[in-house]
C-alpha positions as CSV (number, residue, x, y, z in Angstrom):
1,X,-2.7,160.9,82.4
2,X,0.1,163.5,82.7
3,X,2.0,165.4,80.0
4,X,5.2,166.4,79.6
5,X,7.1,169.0,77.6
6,X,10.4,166.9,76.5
7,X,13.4,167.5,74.3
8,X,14.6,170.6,72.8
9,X,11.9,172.8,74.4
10,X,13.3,172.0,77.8
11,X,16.7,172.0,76.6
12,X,16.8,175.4,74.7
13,X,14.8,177.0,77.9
14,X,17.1,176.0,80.1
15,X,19.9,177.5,77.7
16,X,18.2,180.4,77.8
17,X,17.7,180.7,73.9
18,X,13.9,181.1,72.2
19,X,11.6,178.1,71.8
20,X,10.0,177.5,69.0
21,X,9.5,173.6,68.7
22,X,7.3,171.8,71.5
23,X,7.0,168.1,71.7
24,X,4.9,166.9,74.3
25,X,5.1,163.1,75.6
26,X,1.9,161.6,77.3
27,X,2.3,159.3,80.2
28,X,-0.6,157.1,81.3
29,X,-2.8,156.8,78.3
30,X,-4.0,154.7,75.6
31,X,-4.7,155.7,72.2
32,X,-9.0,155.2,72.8
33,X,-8.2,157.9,75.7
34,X,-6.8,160.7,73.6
35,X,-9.9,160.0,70.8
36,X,-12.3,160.1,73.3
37,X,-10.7,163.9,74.6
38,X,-11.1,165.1,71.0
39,X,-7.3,164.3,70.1
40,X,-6.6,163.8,66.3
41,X,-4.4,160.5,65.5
42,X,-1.6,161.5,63.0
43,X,1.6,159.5,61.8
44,X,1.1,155.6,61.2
45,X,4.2,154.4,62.8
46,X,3.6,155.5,66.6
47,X,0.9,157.1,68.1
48,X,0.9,160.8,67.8
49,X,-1.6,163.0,68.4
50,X,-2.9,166.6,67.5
51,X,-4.6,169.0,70.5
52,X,-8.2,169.5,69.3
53,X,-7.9,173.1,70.1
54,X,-3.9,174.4,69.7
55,X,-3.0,171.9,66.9
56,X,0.2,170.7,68.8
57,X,1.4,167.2,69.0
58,X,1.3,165.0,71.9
59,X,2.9,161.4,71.8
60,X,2.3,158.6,74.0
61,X,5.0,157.6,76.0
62,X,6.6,154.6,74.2
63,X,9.5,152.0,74.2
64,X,11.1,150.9,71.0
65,X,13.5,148.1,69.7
66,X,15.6,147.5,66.2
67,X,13.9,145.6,64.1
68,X,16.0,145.8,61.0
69,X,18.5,148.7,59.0
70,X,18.7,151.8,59.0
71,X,16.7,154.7,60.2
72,X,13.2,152.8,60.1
73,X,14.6,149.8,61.1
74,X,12.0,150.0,64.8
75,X,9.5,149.0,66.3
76,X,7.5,150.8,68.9
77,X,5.3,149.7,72.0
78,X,3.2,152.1,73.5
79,X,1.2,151.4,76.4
80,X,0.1,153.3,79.7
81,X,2.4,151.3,81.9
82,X,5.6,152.6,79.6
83,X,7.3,155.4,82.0
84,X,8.7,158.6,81.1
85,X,12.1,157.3,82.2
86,X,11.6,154.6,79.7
87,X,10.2,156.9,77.2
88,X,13.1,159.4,77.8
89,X,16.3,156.4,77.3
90,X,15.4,155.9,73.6
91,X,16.7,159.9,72.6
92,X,19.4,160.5,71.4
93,X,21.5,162.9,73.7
94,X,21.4,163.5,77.2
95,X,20.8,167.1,76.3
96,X,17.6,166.3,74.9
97,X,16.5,163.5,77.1
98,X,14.8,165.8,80.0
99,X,11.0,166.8,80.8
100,X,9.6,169.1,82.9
101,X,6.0,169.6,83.7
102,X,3.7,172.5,83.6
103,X,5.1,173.9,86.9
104,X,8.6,173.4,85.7
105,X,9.4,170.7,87.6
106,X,12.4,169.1,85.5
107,X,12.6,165.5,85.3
108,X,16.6,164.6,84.1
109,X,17.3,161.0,84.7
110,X,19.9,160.9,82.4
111,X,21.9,163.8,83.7
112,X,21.4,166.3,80.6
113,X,21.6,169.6,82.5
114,X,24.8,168.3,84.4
115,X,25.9,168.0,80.4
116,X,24.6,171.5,79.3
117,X,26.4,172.6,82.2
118,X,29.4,171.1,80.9
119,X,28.6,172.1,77.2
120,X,28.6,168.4,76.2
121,X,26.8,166.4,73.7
122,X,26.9,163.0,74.7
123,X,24.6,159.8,74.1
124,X,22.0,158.9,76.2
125,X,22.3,154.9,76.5
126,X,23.9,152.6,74.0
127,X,21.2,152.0,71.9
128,X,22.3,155.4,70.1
129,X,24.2,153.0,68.1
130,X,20.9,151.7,66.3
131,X,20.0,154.8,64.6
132,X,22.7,155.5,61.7
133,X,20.7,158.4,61.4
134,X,22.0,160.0,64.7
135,X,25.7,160.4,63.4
136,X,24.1,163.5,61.5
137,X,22.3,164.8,64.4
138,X,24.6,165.1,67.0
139,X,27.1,166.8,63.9
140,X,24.3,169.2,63.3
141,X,23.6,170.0,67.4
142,X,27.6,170.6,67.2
143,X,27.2,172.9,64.4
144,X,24.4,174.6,65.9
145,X,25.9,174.9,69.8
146,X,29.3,175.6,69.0
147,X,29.4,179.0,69.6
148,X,28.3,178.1,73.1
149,X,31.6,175.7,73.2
150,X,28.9,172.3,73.1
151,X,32.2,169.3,72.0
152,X,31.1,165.7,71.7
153,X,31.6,163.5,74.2
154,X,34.9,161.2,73.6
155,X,32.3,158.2,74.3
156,X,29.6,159.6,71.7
157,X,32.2,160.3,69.3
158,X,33.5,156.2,69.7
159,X,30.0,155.3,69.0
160,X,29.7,157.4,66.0
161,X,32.9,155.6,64.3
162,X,31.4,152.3,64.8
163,X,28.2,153.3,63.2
164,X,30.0,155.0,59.9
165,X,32.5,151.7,60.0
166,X,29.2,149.4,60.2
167,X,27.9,150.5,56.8
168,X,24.2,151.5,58.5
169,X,25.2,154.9,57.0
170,X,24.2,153.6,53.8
171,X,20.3,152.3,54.3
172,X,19.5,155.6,55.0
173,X,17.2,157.4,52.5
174,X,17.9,160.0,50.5
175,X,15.6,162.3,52.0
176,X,16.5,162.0,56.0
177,X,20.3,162.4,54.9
178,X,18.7,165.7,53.1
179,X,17.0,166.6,55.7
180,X,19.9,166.7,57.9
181,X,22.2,168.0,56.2
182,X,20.2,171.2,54.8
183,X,19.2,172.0,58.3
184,X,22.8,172.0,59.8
185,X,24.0,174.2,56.8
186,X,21.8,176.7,57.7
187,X,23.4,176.7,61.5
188,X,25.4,179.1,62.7
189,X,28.6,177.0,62.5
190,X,28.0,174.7,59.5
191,X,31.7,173.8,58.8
192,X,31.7,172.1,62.3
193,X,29.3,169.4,60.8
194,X,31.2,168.6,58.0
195,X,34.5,168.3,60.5
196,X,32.4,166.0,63.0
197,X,31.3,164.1,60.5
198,X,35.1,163.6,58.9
199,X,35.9,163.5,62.5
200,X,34.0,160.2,62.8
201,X,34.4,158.9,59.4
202,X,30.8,159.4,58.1
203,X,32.0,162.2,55.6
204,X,33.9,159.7,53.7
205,X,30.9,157.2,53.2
206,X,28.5,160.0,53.0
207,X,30.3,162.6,50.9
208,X,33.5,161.0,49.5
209,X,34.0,163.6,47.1
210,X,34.4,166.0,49.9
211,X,36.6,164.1,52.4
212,X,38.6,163.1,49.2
213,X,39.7,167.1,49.3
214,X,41.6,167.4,52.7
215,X,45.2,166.9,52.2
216,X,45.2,168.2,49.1
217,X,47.3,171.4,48.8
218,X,46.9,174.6,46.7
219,X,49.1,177.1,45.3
220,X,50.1,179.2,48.8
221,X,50.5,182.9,47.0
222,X,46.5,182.4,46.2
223,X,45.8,179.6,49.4
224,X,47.7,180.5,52.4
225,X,45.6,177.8,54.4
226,X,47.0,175.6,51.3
227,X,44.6,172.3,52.2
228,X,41.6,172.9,50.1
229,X,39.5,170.7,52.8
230,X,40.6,173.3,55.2
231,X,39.4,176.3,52.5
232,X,35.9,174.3,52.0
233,X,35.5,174.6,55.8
234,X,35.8,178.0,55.6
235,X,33.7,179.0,52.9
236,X,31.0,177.6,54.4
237,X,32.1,179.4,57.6
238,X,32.1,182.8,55.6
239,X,29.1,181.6,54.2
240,X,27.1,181.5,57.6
241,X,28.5,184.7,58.9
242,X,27.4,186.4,55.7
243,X,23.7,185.1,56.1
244,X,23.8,183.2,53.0
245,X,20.9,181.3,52.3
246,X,20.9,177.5,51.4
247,X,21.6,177.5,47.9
248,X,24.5,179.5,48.1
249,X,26.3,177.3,51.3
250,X,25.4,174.1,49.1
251,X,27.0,175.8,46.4
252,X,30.0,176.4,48.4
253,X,30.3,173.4,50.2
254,X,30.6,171.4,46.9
255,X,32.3,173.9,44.5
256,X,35.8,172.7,44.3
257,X,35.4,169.0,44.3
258,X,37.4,168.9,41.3
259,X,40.4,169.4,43.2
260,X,40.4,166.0,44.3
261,X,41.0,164.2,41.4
262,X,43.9,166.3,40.4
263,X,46.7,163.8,39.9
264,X,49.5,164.4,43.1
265,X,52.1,165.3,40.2
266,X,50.2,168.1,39.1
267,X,49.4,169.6,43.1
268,X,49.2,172.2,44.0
269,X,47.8,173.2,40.6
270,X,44.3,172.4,39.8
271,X,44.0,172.9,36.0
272,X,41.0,172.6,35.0
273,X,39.5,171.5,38.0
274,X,36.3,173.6,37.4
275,X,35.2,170.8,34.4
276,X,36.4,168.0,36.2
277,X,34.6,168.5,39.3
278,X,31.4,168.8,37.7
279,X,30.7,165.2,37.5
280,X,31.0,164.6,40.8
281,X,28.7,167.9,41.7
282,X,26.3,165.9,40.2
283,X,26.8,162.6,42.0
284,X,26.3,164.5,45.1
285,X,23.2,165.8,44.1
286,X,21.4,162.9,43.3
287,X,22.7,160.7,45.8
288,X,20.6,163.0,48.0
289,X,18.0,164.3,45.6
290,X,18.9,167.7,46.6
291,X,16.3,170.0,45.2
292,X,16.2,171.8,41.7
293,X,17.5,175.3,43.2
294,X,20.4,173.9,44.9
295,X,21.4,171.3,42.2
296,X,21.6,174.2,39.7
297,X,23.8,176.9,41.0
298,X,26.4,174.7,42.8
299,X,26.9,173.1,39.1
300,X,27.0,176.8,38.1
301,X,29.4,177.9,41.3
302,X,31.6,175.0,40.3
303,X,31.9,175.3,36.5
304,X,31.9,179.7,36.7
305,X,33.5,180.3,40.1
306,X,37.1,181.5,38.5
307,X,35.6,183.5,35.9
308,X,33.8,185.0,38.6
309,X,37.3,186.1,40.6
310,X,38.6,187.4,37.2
311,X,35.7,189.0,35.9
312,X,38.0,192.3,35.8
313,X,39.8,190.6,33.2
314,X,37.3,189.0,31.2
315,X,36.4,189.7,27.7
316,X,33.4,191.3,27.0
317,X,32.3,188.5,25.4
318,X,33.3,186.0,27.6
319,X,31.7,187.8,30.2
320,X,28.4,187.9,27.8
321,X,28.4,184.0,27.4
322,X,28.8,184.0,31.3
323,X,25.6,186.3,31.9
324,X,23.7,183.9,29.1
325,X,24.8,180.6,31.0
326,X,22.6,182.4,34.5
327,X,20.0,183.2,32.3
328,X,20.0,187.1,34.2
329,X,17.3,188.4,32.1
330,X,14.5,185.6,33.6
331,X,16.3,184.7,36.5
332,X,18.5,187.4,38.1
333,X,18.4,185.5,41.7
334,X,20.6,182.9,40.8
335,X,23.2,185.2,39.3
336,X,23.2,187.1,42.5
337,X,23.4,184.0,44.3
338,X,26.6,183.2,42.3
339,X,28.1,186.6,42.5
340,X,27.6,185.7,46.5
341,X,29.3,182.3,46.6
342,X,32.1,183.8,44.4
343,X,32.7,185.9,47.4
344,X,32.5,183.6,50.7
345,X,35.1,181.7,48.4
346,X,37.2,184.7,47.8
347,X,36.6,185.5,51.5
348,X,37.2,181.6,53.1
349,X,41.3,182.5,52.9
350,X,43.1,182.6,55.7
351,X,44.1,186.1,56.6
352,X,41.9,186.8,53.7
353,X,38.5,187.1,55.1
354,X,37.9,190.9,55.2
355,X,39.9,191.4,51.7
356,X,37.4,193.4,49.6
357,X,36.0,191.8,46.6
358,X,35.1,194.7,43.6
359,X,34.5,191.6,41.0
360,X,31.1,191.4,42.8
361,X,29.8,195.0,41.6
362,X,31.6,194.7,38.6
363,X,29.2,191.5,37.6
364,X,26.3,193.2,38.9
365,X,26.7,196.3,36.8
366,X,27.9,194.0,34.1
367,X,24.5,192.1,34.1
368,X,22.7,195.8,34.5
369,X,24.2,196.7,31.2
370,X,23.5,193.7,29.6
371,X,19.6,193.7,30.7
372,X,19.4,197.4,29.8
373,X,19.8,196.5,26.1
374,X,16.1,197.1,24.4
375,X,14.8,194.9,22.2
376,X,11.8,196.9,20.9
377,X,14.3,199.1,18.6
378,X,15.4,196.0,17.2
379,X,11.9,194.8,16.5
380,X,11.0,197.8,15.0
381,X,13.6,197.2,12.2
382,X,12.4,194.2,11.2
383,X,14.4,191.9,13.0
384,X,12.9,188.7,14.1
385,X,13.5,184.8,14.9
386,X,17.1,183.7,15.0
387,X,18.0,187.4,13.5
388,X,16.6,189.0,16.5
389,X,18.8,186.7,19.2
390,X,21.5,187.5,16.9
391,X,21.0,190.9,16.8
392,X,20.5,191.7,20.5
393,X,23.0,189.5,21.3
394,X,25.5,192.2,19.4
395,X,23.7,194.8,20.8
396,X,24.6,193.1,24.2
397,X,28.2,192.7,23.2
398,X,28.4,196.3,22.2
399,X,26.9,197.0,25.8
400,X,29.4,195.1,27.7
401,X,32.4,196.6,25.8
402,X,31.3,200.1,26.6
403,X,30.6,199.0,30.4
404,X,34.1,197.1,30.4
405,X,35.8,200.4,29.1
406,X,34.1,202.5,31.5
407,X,34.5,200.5,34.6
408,X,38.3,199.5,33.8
409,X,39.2,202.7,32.9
């Protein structure tokens, strides 16, 4: 029996960045072997184990073949004669088809340093092209290397087309697309997944709505990048450098999909396109089940985000029915959280990006005002029921008007 550490443990060491996840392969066993050692059996689709003592895993070395569509479409064979060579030819990249052992003795039969070396991502054999799921992984390792210069290999990239033109995109579930996709958000470069993906033609059968919005101009004086795929791709960009946290990069990746469907008579004006592109914020969101928090604010970002750049210019009680529509006074996260994605899209501009943005502490001293309103006066004459959401509502009003005055004075 020997065991291996294998994938992105041995590739992030040898990048010199911290290593958090460690998979370990075991050659040379069978699955009674492990039990009898004290191993625990976890996972009913290959055999994986957990350490009795450390809780890590440790898989048996295994082969596997397609057996049908889509990401589960495999079967697996795991047996002490299967080597780590063979074990290794079933990942994905090069990059993340080495081992080493406990002395550090690398084993790379598929030349994955030589391709770290040359800061490429490229497939390991061409049974890559069995996995659907793989298009998204190789666009997330490009989101997350590409401030080390990592580009995908021309090869890799050919294979990636034929998998997006074969249709296998679409038997995968809801959740592994999910799963994907919220992880290489939160990368340092998420707008270089969405471009690999369009690069390859997965974005147009995964996310339509959002290829649909390259080519499509905008007015220059407010857009001087003008293509509003090309502004998308940098609000997300703004949205990573500004630590944003998933919610808000969802928000921002999907908040002006209503520019697509603006007839090309009426480009580069987008009248109305908040409304318009709410339907199909929602059509995203269920086609990958995207969860509650997410759903919510980029349907919020989408239908708000232009009151939120002329919140200056609001009227007070415009900007009341805004604060009401966040709900600020249970749930003032999600109003920050839109305040935030107001500014990566303020901020994703070309020439733009370090323009500062005062509608953000105008909004938060707006909602201060508005929460500052007591409702214990009210009680105590006598108001109650609908009269009492009335009433503070006027109270609010009268708030806002003051802290409008004040602010804009």
């Amino acid at each position: 029996m020997q065991v291996y550490k294998v994938g992105g443990a041995v590739r992030d060491r040898l990048l010199g960045l911290p290593v958090t996840d460690v998979d370990r392969v075991v050659v040379g066993a069978t699955t009674e072997e492990m039990l009898a050692k004290g191993f625990r059996p976890v996972g009913a689709d290959f055999p994986v184990f957990l350490h009795p003592k450390t809780g890590e895993e440790y898989a048996l070395a295994r082969t596997e073949r397609k057996s049908g569509r889509g990401y589960g479409g495999f079967t697996f064979y795991a047996s002490p004669e299967v080597t780590l060579e063979e074990d290794l030819i079933r990942r994905d990249l090069t990059i993340n088809a080495m081992a080493e052992d406990d002395q550090l003795n690398l084993t790379d039969p598929y030349h994955g340093q030589r391709d770290l070396e040359a800061r490429i991502l490229r497939h390991v054999s061409p049974a890559f092209a069995e996995d659907p799921l793989r298009v998204l992984r190789v666009a997330r390792f490009a989101a997350r290397y590409a401030g080390l210069g990592f580009t995908v290999a021309d090869e890799t990239m050919d294979l990636m087309c034929q998998l997006s033109e074969s249709g296998e995109l679409q038997a995968l579930t809801a959740e592994r697309s999910w799963k994907e996709i919220s992880r290489a958000l939160m990368e340092d470069h998420p707008q270089v997944f969405i471009q690999v993906l369009r690069d390859c033609g997965a974005l147009k059968e995964l996310m339509p709505e959002v290829d649909a919005l390259f080519g499509v101009p905008q007015p220059e004086t407010h857009h001087p990048e003008i293509d509003t795929g090309l502004h998308t791709l940098s609000v997300l960009e703004q949205s990573a450098l500004h630590k944003q946290p998933l919610t808000v990069r969802w928000a921002c990746l999907l908040h002006d999909l209503g520019k697509g469907l603006t007839p090309e008579e009426e480009w580069p004006r987008h009248i109305a396109h908040e409304h318009t592109g709410l339907k199909l914020i929602k059509a995203v969101n269920e086609r990958f089940k995207v969860p509650k928090d997410c759903q919510e604010l980029a349907l919020l970002v989408g239908q708000y985000h232009t009151h939120g750049h002329r919140a200056l210019e609001l009227k007070a009680s415009t900007l009341l029915e805004l604060l009401q529509s966040f709900d600020i006074y249970r749930r003032p996260q999600r109003f920050e959280e839109f305040i935030s994605a107001c500014e990566m899209d303020a901020r994703g501009r070309k020439g733009l990006e370090q323009r500062s943005y005062p509608q953000a502490d105008y909004l938060r001293g707006a909602a201060k005002a508005a929460r500052e309103v007591a409702v214990q006066p009210l009680l105590e004459q006598g108001f109650k029921g609908p009269e009492l959401g009335e009433a503070l509502k006027r109270e609010r009003l009268k708030a806002l008007k003051a802290y409008k005055e004040a602010a804009t004075a």
